[in-house]
C-alpha positions as CSV (number, residue, x, y, z in Angstrom):
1,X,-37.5,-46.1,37.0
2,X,-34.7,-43.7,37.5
3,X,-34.3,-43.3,34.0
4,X,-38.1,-42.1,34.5
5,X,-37.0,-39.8,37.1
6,X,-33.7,-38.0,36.1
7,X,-34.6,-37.3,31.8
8,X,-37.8,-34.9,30.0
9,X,-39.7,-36.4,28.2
10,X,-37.7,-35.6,25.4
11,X,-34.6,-37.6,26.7
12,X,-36.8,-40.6,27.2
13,X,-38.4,-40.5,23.8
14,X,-35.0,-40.9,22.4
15,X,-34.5,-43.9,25.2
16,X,-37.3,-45.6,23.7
17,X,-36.2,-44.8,19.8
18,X,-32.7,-46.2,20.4
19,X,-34.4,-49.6,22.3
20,X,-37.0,-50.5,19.5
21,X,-34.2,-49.5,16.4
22,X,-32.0,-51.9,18.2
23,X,-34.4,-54.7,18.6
24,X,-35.8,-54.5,15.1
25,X,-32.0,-54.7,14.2
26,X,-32.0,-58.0,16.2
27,X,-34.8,-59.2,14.3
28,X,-33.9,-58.7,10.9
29,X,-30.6,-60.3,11.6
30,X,-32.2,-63.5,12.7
31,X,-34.8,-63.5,10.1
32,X,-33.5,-66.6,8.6
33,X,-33.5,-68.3,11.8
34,X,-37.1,-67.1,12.6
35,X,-38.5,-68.3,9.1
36,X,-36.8,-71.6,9.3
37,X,-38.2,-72.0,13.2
38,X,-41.5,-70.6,12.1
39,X,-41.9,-73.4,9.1
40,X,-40.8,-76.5,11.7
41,X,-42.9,-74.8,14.0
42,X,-46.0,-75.1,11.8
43,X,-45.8,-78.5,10.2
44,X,-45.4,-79.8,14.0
45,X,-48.3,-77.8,15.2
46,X,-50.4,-79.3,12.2
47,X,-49.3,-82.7,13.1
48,X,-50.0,-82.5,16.9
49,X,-53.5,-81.0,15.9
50,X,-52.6,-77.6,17.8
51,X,-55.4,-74.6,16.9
52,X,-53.9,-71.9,14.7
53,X,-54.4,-69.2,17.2
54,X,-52.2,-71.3,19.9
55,X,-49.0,-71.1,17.1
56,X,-49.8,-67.4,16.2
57,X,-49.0,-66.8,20.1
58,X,-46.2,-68.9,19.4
59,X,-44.5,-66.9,16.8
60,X,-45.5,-63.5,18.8
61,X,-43.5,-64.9,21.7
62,X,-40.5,-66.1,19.6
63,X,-40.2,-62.5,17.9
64,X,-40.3,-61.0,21.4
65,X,-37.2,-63.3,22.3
66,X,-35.0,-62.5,19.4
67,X,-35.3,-59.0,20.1
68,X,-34.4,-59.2,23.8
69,X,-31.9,-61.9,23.6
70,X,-28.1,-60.8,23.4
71,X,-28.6,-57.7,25.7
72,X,-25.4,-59.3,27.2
73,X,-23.5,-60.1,24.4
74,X,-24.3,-56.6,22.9
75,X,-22.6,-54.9,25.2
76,X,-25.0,-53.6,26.7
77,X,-26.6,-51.6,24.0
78,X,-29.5,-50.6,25.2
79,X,-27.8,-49.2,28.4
80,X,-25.3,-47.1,26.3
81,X,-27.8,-46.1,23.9
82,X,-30.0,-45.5,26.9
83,X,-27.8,-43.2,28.4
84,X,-25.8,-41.2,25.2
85,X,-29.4,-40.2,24.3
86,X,-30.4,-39.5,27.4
87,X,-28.0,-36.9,28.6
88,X,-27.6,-35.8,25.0
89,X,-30.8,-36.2,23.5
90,X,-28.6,-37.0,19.6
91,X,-25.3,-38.1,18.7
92,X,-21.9,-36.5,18.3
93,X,-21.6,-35.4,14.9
94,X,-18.8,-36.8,12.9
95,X,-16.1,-34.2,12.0
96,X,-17.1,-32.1,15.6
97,X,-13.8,-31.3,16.0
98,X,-13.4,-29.5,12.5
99,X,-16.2,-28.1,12.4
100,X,-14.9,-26.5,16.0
101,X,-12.0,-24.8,14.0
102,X,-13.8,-23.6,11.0
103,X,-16.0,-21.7,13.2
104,X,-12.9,-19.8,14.7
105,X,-12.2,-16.4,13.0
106,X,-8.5,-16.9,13.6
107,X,-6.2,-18.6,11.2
108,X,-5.9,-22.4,12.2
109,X,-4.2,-25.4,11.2
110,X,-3.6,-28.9,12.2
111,X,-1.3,-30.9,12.2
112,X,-0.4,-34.8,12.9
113,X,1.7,-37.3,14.7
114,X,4.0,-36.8,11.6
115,X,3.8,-33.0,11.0
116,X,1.7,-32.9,7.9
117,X,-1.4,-30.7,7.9
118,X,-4.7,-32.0,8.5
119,X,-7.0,-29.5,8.6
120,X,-7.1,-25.5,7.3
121,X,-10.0,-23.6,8.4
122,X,-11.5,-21.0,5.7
123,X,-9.1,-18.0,7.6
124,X,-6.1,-19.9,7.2
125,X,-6.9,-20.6,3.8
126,X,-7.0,-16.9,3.3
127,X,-4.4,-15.9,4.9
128,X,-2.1,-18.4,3.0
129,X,-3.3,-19.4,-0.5
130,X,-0.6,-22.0,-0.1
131,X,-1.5,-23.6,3.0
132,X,-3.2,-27.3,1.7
133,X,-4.5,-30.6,3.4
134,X,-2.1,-33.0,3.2
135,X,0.8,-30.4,2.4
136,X,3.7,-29.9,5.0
137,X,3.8,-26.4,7.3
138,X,7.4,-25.6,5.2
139,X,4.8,-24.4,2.7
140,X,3.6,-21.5,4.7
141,X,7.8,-20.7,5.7
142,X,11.0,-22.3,5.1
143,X,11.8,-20.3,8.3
144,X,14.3,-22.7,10.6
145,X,13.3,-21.7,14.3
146,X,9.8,-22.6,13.2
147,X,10.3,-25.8,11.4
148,X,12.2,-26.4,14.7
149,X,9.8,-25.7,16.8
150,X,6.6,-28.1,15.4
151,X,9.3,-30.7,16.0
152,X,9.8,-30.0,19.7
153,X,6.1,-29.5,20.1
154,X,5.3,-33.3,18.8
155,X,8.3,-34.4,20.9
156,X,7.3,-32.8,24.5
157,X,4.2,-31.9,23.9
158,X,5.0,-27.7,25.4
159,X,3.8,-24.6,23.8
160,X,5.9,-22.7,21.9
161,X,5.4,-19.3,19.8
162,X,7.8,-18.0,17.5
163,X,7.4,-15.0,15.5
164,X,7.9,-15.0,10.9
165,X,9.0,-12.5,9.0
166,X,8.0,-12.7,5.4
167,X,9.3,-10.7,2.3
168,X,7.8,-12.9,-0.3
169,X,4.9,-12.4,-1.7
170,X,4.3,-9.4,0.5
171,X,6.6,-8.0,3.1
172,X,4.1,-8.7,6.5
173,X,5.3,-10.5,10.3
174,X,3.0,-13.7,11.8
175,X,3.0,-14.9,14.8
176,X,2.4,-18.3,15.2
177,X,1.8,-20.6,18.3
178,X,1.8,-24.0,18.6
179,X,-0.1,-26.1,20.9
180,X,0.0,-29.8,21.2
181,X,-3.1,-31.3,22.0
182,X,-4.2,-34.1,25.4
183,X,-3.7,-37.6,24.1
184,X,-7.6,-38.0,25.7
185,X,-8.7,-36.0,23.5
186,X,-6.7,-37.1,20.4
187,X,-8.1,-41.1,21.0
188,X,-11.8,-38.9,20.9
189,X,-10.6,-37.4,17.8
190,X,-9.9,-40.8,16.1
191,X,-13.3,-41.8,15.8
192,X,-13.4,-39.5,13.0
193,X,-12.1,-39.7,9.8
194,X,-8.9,-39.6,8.8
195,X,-5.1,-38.9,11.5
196,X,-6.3,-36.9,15.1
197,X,-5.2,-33.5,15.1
198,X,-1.9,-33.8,17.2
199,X,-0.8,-29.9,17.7
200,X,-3.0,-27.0,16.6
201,X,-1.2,-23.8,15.5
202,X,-2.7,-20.7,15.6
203,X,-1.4,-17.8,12.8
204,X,-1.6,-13.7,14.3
205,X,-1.1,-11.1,11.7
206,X,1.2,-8.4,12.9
207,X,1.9,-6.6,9.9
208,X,-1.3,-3.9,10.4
209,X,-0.3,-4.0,14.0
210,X,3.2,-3.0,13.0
211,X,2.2,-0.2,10.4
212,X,-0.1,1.3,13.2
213,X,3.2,1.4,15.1
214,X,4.8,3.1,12.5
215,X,2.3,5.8,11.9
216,X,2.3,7.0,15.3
217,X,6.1,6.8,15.7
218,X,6.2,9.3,12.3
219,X,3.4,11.1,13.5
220,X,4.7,11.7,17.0
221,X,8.2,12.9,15.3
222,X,6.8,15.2,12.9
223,X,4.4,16.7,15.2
224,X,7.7,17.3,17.7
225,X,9.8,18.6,14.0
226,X,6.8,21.4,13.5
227,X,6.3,22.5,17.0
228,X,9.9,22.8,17.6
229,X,10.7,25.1,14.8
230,X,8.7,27.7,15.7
231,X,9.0,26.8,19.5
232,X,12.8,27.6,18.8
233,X,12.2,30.6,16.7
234,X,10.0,32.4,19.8
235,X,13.0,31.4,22.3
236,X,16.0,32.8,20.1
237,X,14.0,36.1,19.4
238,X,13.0,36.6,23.2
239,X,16.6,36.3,24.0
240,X,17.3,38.4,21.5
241,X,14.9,41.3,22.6
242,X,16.0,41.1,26.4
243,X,19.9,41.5,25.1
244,X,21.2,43.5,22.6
245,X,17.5,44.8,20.9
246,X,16.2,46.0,24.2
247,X,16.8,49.4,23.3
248,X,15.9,49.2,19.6
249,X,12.6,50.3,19.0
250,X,12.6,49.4,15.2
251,X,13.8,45.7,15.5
252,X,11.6,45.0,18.5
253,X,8.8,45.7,16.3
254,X,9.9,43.9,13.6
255,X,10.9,40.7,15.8
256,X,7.6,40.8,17.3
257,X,5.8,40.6,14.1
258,X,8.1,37.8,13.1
259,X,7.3,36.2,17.0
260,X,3.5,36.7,16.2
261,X,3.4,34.7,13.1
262,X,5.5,32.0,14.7
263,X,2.8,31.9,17.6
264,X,0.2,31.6,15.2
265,X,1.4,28.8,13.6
266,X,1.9,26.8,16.4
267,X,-1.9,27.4,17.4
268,X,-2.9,26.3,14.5
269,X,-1.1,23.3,14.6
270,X,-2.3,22.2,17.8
271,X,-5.8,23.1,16.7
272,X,-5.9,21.2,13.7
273,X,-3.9,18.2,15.9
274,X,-6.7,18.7,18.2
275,X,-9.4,18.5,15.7
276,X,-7.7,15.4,13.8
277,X,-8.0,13.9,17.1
278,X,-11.5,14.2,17.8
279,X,-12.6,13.1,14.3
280,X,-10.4,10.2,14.9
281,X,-12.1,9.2,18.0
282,X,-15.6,9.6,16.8
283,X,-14.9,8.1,13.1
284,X,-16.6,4.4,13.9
285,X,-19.8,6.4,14.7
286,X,-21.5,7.9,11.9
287,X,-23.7,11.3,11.8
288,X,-27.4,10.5,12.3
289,X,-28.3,14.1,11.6
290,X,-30.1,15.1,8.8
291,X,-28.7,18.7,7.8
292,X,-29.0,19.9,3.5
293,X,-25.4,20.4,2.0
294,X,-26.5,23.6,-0.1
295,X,-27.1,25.8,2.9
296,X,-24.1,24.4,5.1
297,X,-21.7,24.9,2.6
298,X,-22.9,28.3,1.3
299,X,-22.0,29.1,4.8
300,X,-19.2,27.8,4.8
301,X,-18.2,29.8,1.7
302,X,-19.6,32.9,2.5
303,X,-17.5,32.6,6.2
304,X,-14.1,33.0,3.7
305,X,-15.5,35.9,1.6
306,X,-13.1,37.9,3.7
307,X,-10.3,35.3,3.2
308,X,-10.8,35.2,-1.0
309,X,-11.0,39.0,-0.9
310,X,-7.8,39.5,1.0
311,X,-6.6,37.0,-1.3
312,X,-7.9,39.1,-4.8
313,X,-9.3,35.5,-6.0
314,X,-12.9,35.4,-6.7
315,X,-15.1,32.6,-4.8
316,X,-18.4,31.4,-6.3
317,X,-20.7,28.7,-5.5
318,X,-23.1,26.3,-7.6
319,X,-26.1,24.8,-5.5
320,X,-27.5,21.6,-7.0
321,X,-31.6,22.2,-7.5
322,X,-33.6,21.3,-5.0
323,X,-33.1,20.0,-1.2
324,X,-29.5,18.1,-1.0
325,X,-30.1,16.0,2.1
326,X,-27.2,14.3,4.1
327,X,-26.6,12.3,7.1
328,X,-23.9,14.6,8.6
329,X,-22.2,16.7,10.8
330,X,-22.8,20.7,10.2
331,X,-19.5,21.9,11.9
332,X,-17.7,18.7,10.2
333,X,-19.1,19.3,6.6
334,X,-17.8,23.7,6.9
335,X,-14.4,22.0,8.1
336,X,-14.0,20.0,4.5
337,X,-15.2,22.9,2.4
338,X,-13.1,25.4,4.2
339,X,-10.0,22.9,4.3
340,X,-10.7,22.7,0.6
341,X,-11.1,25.8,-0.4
342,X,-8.7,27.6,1.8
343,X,-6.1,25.5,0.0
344,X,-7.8,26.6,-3.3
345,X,-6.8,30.1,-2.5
346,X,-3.0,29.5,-1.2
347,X,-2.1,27.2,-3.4
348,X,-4.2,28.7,-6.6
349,X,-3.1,31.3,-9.1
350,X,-3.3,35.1,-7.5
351,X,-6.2,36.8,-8.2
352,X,-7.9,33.6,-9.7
353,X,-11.3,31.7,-9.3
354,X,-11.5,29.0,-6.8
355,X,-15.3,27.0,-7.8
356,X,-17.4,25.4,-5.0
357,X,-20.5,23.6,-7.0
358,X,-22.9,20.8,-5.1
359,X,-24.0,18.3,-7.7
360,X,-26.0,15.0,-8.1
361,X,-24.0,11.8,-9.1
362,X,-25.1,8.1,-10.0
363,X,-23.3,5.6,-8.3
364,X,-24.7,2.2,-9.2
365,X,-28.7,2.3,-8.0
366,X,-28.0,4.7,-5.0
367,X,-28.1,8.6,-6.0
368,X,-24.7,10.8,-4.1
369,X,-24.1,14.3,-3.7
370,X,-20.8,15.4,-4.4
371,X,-19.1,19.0,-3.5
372,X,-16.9,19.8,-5.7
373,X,-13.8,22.3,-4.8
374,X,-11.8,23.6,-8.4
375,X,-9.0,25.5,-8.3
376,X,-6.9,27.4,-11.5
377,X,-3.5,26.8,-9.8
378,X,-0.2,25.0,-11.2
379,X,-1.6,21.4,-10.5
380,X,-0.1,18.6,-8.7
381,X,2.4,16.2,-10.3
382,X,0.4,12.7,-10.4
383,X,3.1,10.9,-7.8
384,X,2.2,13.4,-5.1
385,X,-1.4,12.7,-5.5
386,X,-1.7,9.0,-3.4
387,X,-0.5,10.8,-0.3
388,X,-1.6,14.1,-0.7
389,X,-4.1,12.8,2.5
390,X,-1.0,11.8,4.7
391,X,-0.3,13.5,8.3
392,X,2.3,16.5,7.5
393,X,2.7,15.6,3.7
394,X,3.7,18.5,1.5
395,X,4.1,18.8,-2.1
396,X,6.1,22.0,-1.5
397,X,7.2,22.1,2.3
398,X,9.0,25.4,2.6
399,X,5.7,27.1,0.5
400,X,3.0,25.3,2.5
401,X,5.0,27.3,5.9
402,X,5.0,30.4,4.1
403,X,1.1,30.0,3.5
404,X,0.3,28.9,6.9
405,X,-0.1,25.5,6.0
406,X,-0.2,22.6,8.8
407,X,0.2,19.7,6.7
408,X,-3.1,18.2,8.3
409,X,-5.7,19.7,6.5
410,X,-6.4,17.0,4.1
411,X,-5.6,14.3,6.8
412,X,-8.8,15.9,8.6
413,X,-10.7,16.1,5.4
414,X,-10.1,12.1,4.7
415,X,-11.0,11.3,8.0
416,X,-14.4,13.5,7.9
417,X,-15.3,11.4,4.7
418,X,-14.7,8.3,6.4
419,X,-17.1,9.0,9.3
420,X,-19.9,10.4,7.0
421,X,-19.4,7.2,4.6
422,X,-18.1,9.1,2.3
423,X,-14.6,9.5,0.2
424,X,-12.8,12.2,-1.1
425,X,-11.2,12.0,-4.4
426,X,-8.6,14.1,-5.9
427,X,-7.9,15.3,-9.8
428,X,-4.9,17.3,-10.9
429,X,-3.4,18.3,-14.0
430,X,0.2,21.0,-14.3
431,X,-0.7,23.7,-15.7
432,X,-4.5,23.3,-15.3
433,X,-5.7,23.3,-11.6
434,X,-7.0,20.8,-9.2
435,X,-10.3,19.4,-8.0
436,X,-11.4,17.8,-5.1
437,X,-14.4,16.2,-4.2
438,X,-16.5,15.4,-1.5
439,X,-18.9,12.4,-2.1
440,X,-21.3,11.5,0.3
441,X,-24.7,9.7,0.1
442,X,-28.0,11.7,-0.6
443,X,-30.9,11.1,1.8
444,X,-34.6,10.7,0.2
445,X,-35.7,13.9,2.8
446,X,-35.2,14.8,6.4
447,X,-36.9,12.4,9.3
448,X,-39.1,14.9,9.7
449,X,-40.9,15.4,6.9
């Protein structure tokens, strides 16, 4: 009755399954016995003129005793079955515990009583193609400390975590940790097939950690190497005006025009470091605003007229036909045109063209808008061109100063594409210009239509 009481009806549907699959098993294993019993039976009930319904109850009754008899010597079967199905409601799967580590997104191995691996879940396996059931963990590093410390792990069962630095066959640091396992749980284990896992060892990929590191040590000293120049330049003409050119009407003009520029290019720097920083922190969130490229970048072309004319180069612009609808972010989509074509005019030939044209392209069944930004300068040797979109990168330092440049623009254009899903690529020949292009998907038309 308390089994009654404490399962659902659920529970005690499975009670009742597990009780009548083990006393048909009863039965068929003492069918022999039960034929044999049930031909004796017969001939003696013929003999002593008993009716035929009499042995039918007979043989009903000795069916009922087969199945009941050897409750005891079972084990108790019913009672285990009883109760495994009725807390559970099914039975542990075989493998549970591999299954467990294929579902982790970490790299995982196991290993046994004798070191040898026993288990690679699929991130593991991708991480280290050489990593293999049955294989030993020297395949993954000959390193010593490591080898070392599996040993110790088997031996005194302690945690341990050591750190591999691999050149071969890429240059990347792993940080591994080692965890032997209860022996509770490894006599659970053993039920399934095969050794029980004995220590677990989890692999961390630094190496993306470590070239994040990197990037902002290199970014933090060349953003200190460009402030400080001109920083240094204001200081040594200030002294310089309030000693010996304090009375020199002609060189405090001329320092002070030197002292403007100087000031200039330091705000520019700290704007375009301020405006790398907010595209940063909003690049995992994509524009959900439906804006048409060909007006937003005729506005952002006709906003340097004044720019191209100072410059003597001409600007023209080629709209695509009809509506060119984009997912984006106005002020974000002027700041890649006027990134790109302000560097069209430095960096082009005086008094040349610099070409802005929108255009339809076909990438595979999806239709893309691409703006287009071609210059008639010198080019750009094809080395230069994979890190043109670097942080402070320069093909020509000293020039790119001279201009005004920041070494940023392009860092902020990349970063603009990445938000809006798009890319920016980047064609150069010497001696016949450069193009860059802004690709970005086309909408069908604006929500609101």
């Amino acid at each position: 009755m308390q089994l009654w009481r404490d399962n659902d009806p659920q529970s005690i549907a499975g009670v009742l399954g597990a009780m009548l699959a083990t006393a048909t098993d009863r039965i068929r294993r003492r069918a022999l016995l039960l034929v044999v019993a049930a031909i004796v039976g017969g001939i003696c009930a013929l003999l002593a003129g008993v009716s035929a319904w009499l042995f039918a109850l007979g043989a009903c009754l000795a069916l009922g005793l087969a199945a009941l008899i050897g409750l005891d010597d079972d084990g108790g079967a019913f009672a285990r079955d009883g109760e495994h199905h009725g807390r559970f409601g099914e039975a542990e799967p075989v493998g549970g515990w591999r299954a467990v580590l294929d579902a982790v997104p970490d790299p995982i191995l196991a290993l046994d009583e004798a070191g040898t691996i026993i288990h690679v879940n699929p991130a593991a396996r991708e991480l280290h193609v050489n990593a293999r059931v049955g294989g030993q963990p020297s395949l993954l590093t000959r390193d010593p400390e490591f080898l070392q410390a599996i040993d110790e792990v088997i031996d005194d069962g302690r945690q341990r975590t050591v750190e591999v630095q691999e050149r071969v066959p890429i240059d990347r640091r792993v940080r591994i940790t080692l965890t032997a396992l209860a022996e509770t749980f490894e006599d659970e284990a053993a039920t399934d097939a095969g050794s029980p896992p004995r220590v677990i060892m989890a692999l961390h990929d630094l190496t993306e950690q470590d070239r994040l590191g990197r990037m902002r040590v290199d970014f933090v000293a060349n953003a200190s190497h460009e402030l400080r120049t001109p920083l240094a330049s204001l200081v040594g003409f200030i002294e310089t005006l309030q000693g010996r050119a304090s009375s020199d009407p002609a060189a405090q003009q001329r320092f002070l025009g030197i002292m403007s520029q100087q000031a200039a290019r330091m705000s520019r720097l700290v704007e375009d470091l301020l405006s790398l920083s907010r595209v940063e922190m909003r690049e995992h969130l994509p524009p959900r605003t439906a804006i048409d490229l060909n007006e937003t970048v005729a506005a952002a072309i006709q906003a340097l007229e004044p720019v191209a004319r100072a410059s003597e180069a001409t600007l023209t612009f080629i709209p695509c036909e009809g509506p060119a609808i984009v997912l984006g972010e106005t002020d974000e989509i002027v700041q890649v045109v006027q990134n790109l074509v302000q560097n069209g005019l430095k960096y082009g030939r005086p008094g040349g063209t610099v070409e802005v044209a929108v255009r339809r392209i076909r990438q595979g069944p999806s239709m893309r808008l691409a703006v287009a930004v071609r210059d008639k300068g010198p080019g750009i040797a094809p080395d230069h061109l994979p890190r043109l979109t670097e942080r402070f990168y320069r093909v020509n330092a000293k020039s790119s100063r001279e201009k005004g440049g920041t070494g940023l623009g392009l860092a902020i254009v990349k970063h603009i594409a990445n938000r809006h899903r798009g890319e920016l690529r980047i064609e150069s020949e010497l001696g016949k210009g450069s193009i860059f292009t802004f690709v970005i998907d086309e909408q069908a038309r604006r929500p609101s239509d």
